[in-house]
Residue frames relative to the residue before (quaternion, step in Angstrom):
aa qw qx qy qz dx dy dz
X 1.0000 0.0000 0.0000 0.0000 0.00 0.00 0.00
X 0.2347 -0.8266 0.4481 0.2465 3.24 -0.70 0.73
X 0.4911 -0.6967 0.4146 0.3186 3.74 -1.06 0.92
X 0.1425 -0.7289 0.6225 0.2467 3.89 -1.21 -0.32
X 0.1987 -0.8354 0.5090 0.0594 3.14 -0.24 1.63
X 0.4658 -0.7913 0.3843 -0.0958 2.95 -1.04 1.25
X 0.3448 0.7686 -0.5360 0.0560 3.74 -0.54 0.59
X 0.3409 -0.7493 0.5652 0.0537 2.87 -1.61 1.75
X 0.3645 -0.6546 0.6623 0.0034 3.34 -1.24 1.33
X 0.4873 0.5850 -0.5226 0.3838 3.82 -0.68 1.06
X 0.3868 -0.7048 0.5761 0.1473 3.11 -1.25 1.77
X 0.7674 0.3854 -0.3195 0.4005 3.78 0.93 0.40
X 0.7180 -0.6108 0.2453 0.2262 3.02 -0.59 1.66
X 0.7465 0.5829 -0.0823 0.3100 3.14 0.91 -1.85
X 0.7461 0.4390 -0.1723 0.4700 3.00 1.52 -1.62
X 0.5586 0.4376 -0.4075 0.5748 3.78 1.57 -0.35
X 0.5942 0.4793 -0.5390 0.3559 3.81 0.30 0.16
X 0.6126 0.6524 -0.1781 0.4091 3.40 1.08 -0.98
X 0.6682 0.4189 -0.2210 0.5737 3.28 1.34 -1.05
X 0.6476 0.5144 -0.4015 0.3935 3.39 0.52 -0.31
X 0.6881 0.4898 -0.3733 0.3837 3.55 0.86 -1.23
X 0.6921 0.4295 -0.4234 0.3966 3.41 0.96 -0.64
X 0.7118 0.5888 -0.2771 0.2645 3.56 0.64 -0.44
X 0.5615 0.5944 -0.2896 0.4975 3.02 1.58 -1.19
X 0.6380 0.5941 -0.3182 0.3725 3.83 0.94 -1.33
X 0.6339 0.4553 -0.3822 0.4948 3.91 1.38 -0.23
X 0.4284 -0.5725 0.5913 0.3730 3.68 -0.97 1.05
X 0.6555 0.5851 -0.3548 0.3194 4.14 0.17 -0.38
X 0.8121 0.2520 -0.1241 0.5115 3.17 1.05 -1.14
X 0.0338 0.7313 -0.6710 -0.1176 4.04 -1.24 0.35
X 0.4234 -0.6060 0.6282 0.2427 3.13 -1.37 1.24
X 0.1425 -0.6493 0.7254 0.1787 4.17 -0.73 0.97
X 0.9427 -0.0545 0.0632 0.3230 3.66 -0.21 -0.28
X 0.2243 -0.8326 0.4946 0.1085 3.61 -1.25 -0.08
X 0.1500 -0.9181 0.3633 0.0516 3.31 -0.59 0.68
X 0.1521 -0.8939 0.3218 0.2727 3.82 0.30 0.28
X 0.7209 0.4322 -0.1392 0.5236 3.49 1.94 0.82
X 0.5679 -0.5666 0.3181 0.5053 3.69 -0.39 -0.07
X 0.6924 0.5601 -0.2732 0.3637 2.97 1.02 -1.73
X 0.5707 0.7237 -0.1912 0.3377 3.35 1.20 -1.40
X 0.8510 0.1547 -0.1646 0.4742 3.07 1.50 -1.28
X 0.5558 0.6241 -0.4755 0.2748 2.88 0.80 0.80
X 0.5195 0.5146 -0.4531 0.5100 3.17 1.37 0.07
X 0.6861 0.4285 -0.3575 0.4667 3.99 0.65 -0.26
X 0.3768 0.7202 -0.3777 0.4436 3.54 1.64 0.40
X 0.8005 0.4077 -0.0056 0.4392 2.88 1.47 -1.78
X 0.6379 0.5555 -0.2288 0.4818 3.07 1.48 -0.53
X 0.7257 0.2525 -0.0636 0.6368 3.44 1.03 -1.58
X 0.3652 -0.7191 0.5911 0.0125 3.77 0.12 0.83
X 0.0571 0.8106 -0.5682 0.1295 3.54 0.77 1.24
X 0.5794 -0.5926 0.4872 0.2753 3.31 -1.72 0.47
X 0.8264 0.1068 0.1311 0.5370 2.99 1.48 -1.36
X 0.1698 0.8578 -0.4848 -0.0168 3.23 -0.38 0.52
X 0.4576 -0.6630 0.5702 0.1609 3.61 -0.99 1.73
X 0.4329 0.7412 -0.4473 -0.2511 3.19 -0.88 0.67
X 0.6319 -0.3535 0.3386 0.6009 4.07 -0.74 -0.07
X 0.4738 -0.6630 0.5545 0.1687 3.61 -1.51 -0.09
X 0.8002 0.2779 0.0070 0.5314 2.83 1.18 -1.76
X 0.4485 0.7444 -0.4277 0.2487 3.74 0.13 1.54
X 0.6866 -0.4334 0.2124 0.5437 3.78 -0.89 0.61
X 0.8207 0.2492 -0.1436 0.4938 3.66 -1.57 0.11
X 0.8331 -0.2430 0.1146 0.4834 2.94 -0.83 -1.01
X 0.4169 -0.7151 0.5445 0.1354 3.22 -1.23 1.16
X 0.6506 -0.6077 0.3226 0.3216 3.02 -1.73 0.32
X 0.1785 0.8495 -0.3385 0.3633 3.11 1.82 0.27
X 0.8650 0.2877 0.1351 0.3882 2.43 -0.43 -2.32
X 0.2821 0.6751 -0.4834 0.4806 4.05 2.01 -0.41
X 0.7202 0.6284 -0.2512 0.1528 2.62 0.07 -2.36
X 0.7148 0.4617 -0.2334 0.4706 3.58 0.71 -2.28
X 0.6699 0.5890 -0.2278 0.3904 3.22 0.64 -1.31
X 0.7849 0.2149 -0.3051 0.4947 3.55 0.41 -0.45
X 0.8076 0.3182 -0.4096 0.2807 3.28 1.02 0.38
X 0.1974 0.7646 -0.3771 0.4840 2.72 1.90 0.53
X 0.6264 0.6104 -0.2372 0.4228 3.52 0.92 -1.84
X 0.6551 0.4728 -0.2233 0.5454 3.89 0.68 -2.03
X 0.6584 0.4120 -0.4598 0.4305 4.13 0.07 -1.18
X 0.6684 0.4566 -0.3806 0.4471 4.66 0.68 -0.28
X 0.7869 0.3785 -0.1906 0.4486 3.55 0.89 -0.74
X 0.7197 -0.3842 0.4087 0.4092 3.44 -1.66 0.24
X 0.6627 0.6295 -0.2580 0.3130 3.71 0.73 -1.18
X 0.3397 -0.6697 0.5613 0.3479 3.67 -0.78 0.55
X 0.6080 -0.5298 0.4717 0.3566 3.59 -1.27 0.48
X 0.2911 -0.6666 0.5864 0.3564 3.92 -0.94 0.19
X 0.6090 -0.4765 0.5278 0.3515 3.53 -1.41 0.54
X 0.1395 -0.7078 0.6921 -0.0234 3.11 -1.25 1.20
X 0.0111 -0.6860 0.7236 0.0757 3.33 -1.04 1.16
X 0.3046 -0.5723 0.7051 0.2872 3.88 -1.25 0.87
X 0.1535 -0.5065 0.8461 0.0637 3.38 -2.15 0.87
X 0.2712 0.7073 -0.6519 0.0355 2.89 -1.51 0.90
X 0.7222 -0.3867 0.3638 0.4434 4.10 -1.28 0.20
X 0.8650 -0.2143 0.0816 0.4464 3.76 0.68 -1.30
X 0.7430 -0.6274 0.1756 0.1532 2.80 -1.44 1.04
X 0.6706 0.1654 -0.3229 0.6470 3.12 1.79 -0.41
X 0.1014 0.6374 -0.7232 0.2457 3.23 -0.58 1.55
X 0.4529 -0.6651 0.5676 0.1742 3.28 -1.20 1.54
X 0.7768 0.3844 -0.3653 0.3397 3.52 0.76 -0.13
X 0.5207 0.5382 -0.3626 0.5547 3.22 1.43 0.54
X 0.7560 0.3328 -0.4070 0.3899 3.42 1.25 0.25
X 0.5919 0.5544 -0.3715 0.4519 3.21 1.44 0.33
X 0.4143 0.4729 -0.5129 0.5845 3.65 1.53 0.13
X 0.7471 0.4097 -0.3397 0.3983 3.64 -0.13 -0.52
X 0.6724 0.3284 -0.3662 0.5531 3.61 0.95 0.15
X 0.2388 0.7486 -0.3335 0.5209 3.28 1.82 0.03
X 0.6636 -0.3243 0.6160 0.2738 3.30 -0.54 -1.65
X 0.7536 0.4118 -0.3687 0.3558 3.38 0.14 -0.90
X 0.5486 -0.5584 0.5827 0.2185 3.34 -1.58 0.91
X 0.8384 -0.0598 0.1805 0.5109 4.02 0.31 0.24
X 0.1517 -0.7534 0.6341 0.0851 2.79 -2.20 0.48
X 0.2458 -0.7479 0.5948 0.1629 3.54 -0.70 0.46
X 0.5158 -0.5450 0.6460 0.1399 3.67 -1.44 0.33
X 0.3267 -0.6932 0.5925 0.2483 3.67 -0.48 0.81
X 0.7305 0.4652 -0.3824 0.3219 3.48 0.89 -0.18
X 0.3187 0.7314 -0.4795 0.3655 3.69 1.83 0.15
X 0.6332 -0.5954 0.4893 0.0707 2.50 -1.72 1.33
X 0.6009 -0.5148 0.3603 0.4941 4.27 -0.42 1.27
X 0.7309 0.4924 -0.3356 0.3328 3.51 0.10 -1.19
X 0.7631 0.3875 -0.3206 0.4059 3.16 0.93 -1.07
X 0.3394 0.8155 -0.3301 0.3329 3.50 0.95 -0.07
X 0.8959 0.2715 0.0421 0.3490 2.50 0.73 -2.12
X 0.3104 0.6048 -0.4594 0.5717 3.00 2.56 0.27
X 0.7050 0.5427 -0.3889 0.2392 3.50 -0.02 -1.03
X 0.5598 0.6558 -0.2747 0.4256 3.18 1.03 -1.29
X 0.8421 0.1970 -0.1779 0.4694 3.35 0.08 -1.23
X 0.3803 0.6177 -0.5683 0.3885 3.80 1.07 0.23
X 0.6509 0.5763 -0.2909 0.3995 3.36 0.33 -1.36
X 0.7668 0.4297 -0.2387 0.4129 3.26 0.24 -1.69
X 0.7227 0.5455 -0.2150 0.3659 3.05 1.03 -0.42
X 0.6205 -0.6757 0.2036 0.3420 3.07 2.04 0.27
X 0.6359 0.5368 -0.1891 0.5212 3.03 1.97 0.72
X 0.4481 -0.8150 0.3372 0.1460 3.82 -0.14 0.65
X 0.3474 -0.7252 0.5257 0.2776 3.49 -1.10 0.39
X 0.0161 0.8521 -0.5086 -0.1226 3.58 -0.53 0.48
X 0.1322 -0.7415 0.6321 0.1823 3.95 -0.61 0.35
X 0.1746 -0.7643 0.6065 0.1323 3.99 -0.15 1.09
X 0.5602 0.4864 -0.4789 0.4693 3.96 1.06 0.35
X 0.8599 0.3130 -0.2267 0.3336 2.73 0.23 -1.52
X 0.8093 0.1834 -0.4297 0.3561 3.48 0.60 0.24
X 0.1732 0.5513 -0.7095 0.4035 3.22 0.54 1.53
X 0.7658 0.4716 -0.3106 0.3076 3.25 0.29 -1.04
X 0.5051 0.5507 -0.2916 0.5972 3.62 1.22 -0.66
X 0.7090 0.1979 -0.2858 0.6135 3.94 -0.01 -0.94
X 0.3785 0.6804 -0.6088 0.1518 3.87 -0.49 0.23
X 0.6663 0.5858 -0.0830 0.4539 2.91 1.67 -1.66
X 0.7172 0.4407 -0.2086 0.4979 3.10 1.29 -0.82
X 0.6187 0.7273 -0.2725 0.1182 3.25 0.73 -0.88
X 0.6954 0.0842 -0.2544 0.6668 3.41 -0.14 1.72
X 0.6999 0.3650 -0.3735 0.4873 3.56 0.66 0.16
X 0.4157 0.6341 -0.5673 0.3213 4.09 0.37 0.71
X 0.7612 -0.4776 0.3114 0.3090 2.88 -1.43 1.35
X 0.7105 0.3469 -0.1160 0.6012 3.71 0.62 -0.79
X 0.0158 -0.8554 0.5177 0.0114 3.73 0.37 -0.29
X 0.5906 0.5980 -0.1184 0.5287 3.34 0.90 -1.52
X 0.6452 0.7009 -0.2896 0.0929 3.47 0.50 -0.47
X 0.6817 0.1617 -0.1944 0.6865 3.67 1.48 -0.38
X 0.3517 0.4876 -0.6045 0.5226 3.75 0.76 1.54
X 0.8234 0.3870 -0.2306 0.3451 3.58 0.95 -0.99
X 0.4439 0.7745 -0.2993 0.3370 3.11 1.89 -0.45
X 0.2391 -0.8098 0.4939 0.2076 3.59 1.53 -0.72
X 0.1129 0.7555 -0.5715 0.2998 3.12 1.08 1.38
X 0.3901 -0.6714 0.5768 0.2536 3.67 -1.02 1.50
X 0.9094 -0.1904 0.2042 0.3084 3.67 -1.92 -0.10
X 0.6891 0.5732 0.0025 0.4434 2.76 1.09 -2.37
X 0.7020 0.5870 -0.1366 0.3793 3.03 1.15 -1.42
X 0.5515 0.4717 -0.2626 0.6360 3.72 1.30 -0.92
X 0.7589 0.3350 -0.4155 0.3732 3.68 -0.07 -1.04
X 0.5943 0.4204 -0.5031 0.4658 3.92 1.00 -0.29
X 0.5899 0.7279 -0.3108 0.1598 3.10 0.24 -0.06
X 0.5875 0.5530 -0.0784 0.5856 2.69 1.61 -1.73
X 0.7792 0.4737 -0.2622 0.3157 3.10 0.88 -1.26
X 0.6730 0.4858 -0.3292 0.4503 3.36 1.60 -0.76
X 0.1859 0.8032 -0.4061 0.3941 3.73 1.96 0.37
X 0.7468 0.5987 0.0093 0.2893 3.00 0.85 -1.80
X 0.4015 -0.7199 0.4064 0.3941 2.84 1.97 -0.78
X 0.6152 0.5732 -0.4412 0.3136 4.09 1.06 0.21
X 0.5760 -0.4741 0.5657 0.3515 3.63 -1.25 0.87
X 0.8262 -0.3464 0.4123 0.1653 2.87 -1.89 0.48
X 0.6713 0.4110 -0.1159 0.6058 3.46 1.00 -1.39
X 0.6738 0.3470 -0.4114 0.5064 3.63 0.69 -0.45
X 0.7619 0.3250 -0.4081 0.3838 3.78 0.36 -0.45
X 0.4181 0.7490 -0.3591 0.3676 3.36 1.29 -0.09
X 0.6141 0.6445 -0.1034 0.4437 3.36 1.84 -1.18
X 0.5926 0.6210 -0.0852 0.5058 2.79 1.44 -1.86
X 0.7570 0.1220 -0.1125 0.6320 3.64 -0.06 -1.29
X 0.5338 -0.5621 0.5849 0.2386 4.28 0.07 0.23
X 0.4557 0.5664 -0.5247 0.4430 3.66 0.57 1.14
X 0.5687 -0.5219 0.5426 0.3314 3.30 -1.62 0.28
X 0.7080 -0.5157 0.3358 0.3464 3.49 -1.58 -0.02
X 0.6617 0.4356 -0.3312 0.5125 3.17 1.09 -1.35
X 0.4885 0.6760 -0.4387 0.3346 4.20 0.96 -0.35
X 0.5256 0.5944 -0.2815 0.5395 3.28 1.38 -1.27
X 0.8249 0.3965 -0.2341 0.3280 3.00 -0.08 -1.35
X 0.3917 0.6625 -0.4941 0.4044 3.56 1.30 -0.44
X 0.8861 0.3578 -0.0916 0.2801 3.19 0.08 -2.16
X 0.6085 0.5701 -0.4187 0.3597 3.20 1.26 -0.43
X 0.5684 0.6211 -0.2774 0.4628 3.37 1.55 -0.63
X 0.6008 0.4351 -0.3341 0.5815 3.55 1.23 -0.34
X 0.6170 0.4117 -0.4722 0.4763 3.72 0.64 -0.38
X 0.4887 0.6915 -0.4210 0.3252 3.47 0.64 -0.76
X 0.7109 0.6208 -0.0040 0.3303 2.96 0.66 -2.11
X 0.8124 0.2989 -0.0978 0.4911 3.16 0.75 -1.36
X 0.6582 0.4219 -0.3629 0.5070 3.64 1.26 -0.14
X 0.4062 -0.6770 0.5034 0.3511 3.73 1.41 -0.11
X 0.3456 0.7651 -0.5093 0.1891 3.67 1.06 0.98
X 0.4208 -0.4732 0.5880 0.5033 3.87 -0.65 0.19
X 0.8926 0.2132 0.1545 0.3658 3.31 -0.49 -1.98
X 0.5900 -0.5622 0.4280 0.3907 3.99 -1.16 -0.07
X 0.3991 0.6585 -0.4121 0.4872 3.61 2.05 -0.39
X 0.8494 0.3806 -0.1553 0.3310 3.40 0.25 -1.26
X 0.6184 0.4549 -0.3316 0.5484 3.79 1.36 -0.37
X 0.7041 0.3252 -0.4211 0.4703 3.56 1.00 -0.06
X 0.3279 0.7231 -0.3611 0.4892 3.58 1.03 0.54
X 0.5850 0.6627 -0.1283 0.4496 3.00 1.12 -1.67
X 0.7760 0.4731 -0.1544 0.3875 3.06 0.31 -2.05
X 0.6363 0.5249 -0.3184 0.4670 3.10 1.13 -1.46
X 0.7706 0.4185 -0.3263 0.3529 3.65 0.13 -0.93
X 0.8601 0.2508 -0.2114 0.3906 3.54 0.48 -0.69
X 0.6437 -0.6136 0.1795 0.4206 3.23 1.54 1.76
X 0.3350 0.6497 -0.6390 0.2394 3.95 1.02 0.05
X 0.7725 0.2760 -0.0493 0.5698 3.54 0.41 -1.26
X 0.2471 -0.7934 0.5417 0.1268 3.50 -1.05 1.32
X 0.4304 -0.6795 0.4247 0.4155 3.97 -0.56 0.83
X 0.2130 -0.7290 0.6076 0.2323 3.59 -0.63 0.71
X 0.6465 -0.3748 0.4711 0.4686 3.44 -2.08 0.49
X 0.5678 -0.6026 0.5583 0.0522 3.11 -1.85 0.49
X 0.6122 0.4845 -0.3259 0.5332 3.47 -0.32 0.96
X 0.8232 -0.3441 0.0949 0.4415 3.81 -1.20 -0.44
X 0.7197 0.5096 -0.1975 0.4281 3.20 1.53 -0.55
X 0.7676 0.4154 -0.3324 0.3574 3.11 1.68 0.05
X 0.6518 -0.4663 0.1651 0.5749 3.38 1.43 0.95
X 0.8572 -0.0768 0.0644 0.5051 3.47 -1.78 -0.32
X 0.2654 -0.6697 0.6500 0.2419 3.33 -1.44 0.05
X 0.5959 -0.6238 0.3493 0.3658 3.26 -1.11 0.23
X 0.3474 0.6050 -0.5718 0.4317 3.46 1.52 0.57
X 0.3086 -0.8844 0.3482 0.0371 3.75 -1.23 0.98
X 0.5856 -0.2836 0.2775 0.7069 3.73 -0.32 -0.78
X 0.5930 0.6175 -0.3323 0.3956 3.93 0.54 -0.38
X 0.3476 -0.7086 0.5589 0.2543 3.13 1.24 -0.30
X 0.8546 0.1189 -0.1893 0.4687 3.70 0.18 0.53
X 0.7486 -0.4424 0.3353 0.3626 3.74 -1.61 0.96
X 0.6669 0.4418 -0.4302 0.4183 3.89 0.64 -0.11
X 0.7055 0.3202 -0.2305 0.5888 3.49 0.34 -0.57
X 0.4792 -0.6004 0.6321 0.1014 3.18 -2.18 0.55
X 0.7247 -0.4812 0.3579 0.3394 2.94 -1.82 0.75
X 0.0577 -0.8037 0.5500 0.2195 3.94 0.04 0.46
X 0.3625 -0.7308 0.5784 0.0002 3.29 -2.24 0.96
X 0.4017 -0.6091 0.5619 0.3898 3.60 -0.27 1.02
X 0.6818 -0.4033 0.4484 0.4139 3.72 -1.70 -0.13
X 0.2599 -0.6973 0.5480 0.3820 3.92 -0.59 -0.35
């Protein structure tokens, strides 16, 4: 069986003790290490070549921010794929949890998720799959929307017909199989196009092309509630955890 080594990033003591018990207790996963800074972890990035690494956002020096660019910034020079970064943080609209995710990172978690969900998340990622919240970062790009520095950006991408409506739809927060439903395509079809959106917007991840959309007004933030699609309740079945995404 293979393991998913793990490393937790948090300037509190408590919350990396906490992560560990739940993680160590899975025969799949091993916490290798811990850090209580950015800087800190990025040198155990480099050393211990984690699968994953949880980290906080909000901490002394170097933040999880700036971890974040930096260690993928670090993987985009080297032979080495990048480990999966999931940000933990207190709340959901935190502006620094939406700029790690335009960042790079594959997800967030709530410090207030429940062990299980944790330990879904973990191995989702590692497994090459993603956390989305279609609320909460509607709510985050609302502000932005049509007004990003680049704006222009998936008008210029020369995204085809097919290509925009997966888009929107994966906006929404649906899996592959669910838009697959929607527009009457197979899975591996999905997966074609989402990989071309990918491509053409220069996205790492499906976090960051629907980011995209949101910012350069492709995709308009809808009201909130029943009319404005998914909530940010997820595959977890509850407000801590996100809408999860198979890999594309």
């Amino acid at each position: 069986m293979s393991v998913v080594k793990v490393l937790l990033v948090d300037d509190e003591e408590l919350i990396r003790f906490g992560l560990r018990a739940v993680l160590d207790a899975q025969p799949d996963l091993e916490v290798v290490g811990e850090a209580a800074d950015g800087a800190e972890a990025l040198g155990l990035v480099r050393s211990l070549r984690p699968d994953v690494v949880l980290m906080d956002v909000r901490m002394p020096g170097l933040d999880g921010l700036a971890a974040t660019r930096a260690i993928l910034r670090d993987a985009d020079r080297g032979p080495d794929r990048p480990p999966k970064i999931l940000v933990v943080t207190t709340f959901e609209a935190d502006d620094y949890v939406y700029e790690a995710l335009r960042a790079g990172a594959d997800g967030f978690l709530l410090k207030r998720s429940r062990p299980a969900e944790v330990v879904q998340a973990v191995r989702l990622v590692a497994a090459g799959g993603s956390l989305l919240f279609p609320a909460a970062i509607r709510r985050l790009a609302a502000a932005r929307a049509g007004h990003a520095a680049d704006g222009g950006a998936v008008a210029r991408a020369g995204l085809t017909g097919r290509e925009g409506e997966v888009l929107r739809l994966m906006a929404r927060g649906l899996s592959n199989a669910e838009i697959g439903a929607q527009l009457h395509l197979g899975v591996q079809t999905v997966k074609t196009h989402v990989s071309a959106v990918l491509g053409k917007l220069g996205a790492r991840d499906r976090t960051q092309a629907v980011i995209a959309a949101y910012e350069s007004g492709f995709v308009t933030p809808a009201p909130e509630g029943p009319a404005g699609g998914r909530s940010s309740r997820g595959a977890f079945g509850g407000s801590a955890a996100g809408q999860s995404s198979e890999p594309s």
